[in-house]
N, C-alpha and C positions, 0 to 999 in steps of 0.2 A: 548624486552622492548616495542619494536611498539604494537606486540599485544595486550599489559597490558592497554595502553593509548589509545589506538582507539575505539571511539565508535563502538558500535554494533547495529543497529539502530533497536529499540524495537518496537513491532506491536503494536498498539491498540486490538488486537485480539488476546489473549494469555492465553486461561487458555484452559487444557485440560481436555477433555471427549469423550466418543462415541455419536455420532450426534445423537440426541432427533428425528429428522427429519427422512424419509425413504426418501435411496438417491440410482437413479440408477447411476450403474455405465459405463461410458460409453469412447469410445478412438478415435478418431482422429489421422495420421500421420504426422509427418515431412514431408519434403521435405528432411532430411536425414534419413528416413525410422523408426526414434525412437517415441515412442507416448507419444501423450498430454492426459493424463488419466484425466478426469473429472465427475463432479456427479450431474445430475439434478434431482431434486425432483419438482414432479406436471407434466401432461400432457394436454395441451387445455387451456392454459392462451392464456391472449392475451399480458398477462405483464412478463416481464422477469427483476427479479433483481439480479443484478451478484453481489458477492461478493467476495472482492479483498484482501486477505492476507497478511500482512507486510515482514520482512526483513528474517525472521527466519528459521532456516531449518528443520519444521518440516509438516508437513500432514496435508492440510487444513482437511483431512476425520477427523480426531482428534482434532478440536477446537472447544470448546463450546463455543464461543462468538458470533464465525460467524453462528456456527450451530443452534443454541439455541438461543442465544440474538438477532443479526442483523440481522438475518433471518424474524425477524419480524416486521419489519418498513414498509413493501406492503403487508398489507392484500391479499389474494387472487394470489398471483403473483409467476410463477416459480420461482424457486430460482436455481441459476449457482456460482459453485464454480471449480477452474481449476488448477491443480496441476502445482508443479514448473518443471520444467527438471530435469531428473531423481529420481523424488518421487514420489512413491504412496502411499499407504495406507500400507502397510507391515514397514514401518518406523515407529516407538516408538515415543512418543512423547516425549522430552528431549528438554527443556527450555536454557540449556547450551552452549551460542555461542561457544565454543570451542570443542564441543561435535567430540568423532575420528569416528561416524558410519555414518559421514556427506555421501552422495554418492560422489563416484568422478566425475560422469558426472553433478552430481549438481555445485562441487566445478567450474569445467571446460567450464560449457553454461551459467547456468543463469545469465541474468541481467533486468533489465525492460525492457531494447527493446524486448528482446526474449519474455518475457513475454507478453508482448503485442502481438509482432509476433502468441504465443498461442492462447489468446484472439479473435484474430481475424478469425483465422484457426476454432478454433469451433464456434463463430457466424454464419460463414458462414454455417459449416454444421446443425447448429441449423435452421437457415433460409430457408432452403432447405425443413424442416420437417414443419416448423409453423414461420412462419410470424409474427412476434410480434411487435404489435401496438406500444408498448413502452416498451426501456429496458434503466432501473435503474442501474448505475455502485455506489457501494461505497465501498470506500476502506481506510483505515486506514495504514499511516506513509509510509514508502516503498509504500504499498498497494494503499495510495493518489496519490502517485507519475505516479503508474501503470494506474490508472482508469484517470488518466490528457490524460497520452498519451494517450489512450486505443479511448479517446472521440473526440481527437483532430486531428484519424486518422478518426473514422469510421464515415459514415453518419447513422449505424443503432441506433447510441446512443442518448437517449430526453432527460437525465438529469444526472449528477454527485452530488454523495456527496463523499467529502475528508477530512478525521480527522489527526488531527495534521500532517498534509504532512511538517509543518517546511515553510521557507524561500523562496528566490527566487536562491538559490546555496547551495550543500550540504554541501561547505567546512566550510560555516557561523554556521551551525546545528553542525556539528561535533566539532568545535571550539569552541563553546558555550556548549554542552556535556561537554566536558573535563574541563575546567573552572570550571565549577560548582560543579567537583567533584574533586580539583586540589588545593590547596597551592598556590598563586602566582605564587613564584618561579620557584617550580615544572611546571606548567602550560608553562612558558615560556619556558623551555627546552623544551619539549611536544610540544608546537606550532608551533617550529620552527623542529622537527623531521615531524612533520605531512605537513608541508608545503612541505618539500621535498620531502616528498612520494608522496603527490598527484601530484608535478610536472611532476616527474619520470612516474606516473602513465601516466598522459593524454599526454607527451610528444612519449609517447610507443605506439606501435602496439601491442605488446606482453609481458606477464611478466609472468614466473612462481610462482604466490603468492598464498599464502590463508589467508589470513588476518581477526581478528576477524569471521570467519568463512564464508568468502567471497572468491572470486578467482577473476582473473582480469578481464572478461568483467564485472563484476558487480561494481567494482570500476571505471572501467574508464566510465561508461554510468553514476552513479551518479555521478560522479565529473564534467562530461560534461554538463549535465543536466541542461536548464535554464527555472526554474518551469513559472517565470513569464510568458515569449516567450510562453509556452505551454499552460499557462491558454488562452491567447491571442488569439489563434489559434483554443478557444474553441468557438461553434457559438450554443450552448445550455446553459439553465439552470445550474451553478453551486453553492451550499453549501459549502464555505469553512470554517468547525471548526479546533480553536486552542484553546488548554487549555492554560490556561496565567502562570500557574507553571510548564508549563512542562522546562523537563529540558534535553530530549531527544533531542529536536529539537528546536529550539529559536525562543519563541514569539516574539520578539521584532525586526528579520531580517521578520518574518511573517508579523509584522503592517508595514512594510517599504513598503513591497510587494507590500500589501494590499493598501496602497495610491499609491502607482504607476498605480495597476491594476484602482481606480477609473476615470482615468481618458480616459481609454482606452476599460477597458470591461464592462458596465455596467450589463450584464448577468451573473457577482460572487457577489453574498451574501457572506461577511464572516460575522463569530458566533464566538464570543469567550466566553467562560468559567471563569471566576473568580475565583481563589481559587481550580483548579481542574489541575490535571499532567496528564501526558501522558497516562496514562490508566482508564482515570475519578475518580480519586480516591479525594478526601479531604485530608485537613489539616490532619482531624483525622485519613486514612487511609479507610476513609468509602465507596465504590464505588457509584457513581454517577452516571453509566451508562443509569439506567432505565430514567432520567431525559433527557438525551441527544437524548436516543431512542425514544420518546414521541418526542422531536423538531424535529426531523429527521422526524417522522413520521406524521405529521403534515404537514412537509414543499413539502414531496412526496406527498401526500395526492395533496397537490395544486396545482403542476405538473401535478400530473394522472387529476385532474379536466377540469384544463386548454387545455390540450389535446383533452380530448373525448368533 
């Protein structure tokens, strides 16, 4: 029943295709000897924009949002995409949080820390080769979450953009998911199953789950996760958008956030959206994207200026 009712927390980057872009392929190791497979396209930038993948368990090599669309908001600039724990590119793309050809080392490592842990493991070796004036992190839902930490560890990072990353705690986002697609009634049975699991969860060292297509270090790092703390700890430029009908993630624990952070960080911009859901879509179901990629692109634009 848990699985039926638990969000699945949905990327802003989600449609599939083979990458429009030429992407080499390249691998980095663990420190438990398995590899972070990744894909740079461009040689001799001086700019490097990473982008950052949502919740989902499929193949950044196979998104045409990131590959195609967000790929295009820094003119001129490498582009870095970084696979999850145990996926490469030989995974199908399949939209289906409950999907059975999930890996099991995905189910059993990933979580944002580790993910970052990745992140950080190839900058370094990227930095090794080419020195990059400035590197651009943005990431979308999950993906926000990632490119928060990712910024608030490294000193090679000048700027973040984050789309709808949600709240200052996941449990608010998940809570608000469910609500929204829930009967009252129902709802309250549901909130109060889902309160115990996360207690369960963050009270644990260990749990054998896989939950909406998740395993437990990935639960217990978003339930611990206190986005505001990490914006805080960011001493760059950040872009925070939320679409105001999203219903993945809760505008309304975001504008809490967002007054809290004013008074503490004044280096986050947030952008909200009017009338647009979690994947830029419209009322009418119209996507909206190219509108948000143009502010985005505008707002790096000002960044890279400000810099050089």
């Amino acid at each position: 029943m848990l699985k039926r009712l638990l969000l699945t927390v949905a990327t802003v980057f989600s449609v599939a295709s083979l990458p429009a872009l030429s992407m080499v392929t390249e691998a980095v190791k663990r420190s438990d000897g398995s590899e972070i497979t990744y894909y740079l396209t461009g040689r001799g930038s001086d700019s490097l924009l990473v982008l950052v993948q949502g919740s989902d368990c499929n193949s950044v090599f196979h998104n045409k949002n990131i590959n195609e669309n967000f790929s295009q908001v820094m003119a001129g600039a490498d582009i870095l995409t970084v696979e999850k724990y145990g996926i490469d590119n030989g995974l199908s793309w399949n939209t289906d949080p409950q999907r059975t050809d999930c890996p099991d080392a995905y189910l059993k490592q990933d979580s944002p820390l580790q993910r970052v842990d990745d992140y950080l493991a190839v900058l370094d070796k990227l930095d090794q080769d080419n020195r990059y004036a400035q590197i651009i992190l943005l990431g979308g839902s999950e993906g926000a979450l990632v490119a928060n930490l990712l910024a608030a560890k490294s000193d090679k990072v000048t700027a973040v953009v984050a789309l709808n990353g949600g709240g200052r705690f996941f449990i608010d986002d998940v809570l608000y998911n469910m609500q929204s697609q829930m009967p009252a009634q129902a709802f309250s049975e549901a909130e109060k199953g889902f309160r115990q699991f996360s207690e369960a969860v963050i009270q644990s060292n260990e749990m054998d789950i896989a939950v909406s297509g998740h395993g437990f270090p990935w639960w217990k790092a978003m339930l611990t996760a206190d986005q505001q703390q990490i914006l805080q700890a960011i001493d760059v430029p950040v872009l925070l958008i939320q679409s105001e009908e999203d219903t993945n993630v809760s505008p309304y624990a975001f504008d809490t956030m967002v007054r809290a952070l004013k008074k503490t960080a004044p280096h986050i911009q947030p952008h909200t959206y009017a009338g647009l859901d979690h994947a830029f879509n419209d009322a009418q179901g119209q996507s909206q994207v190219e509108r948000v990629l143009a502010d985005i692109k505008v707002w790096i634009d000002g960044r890279v200026q400000s810099v050089n």
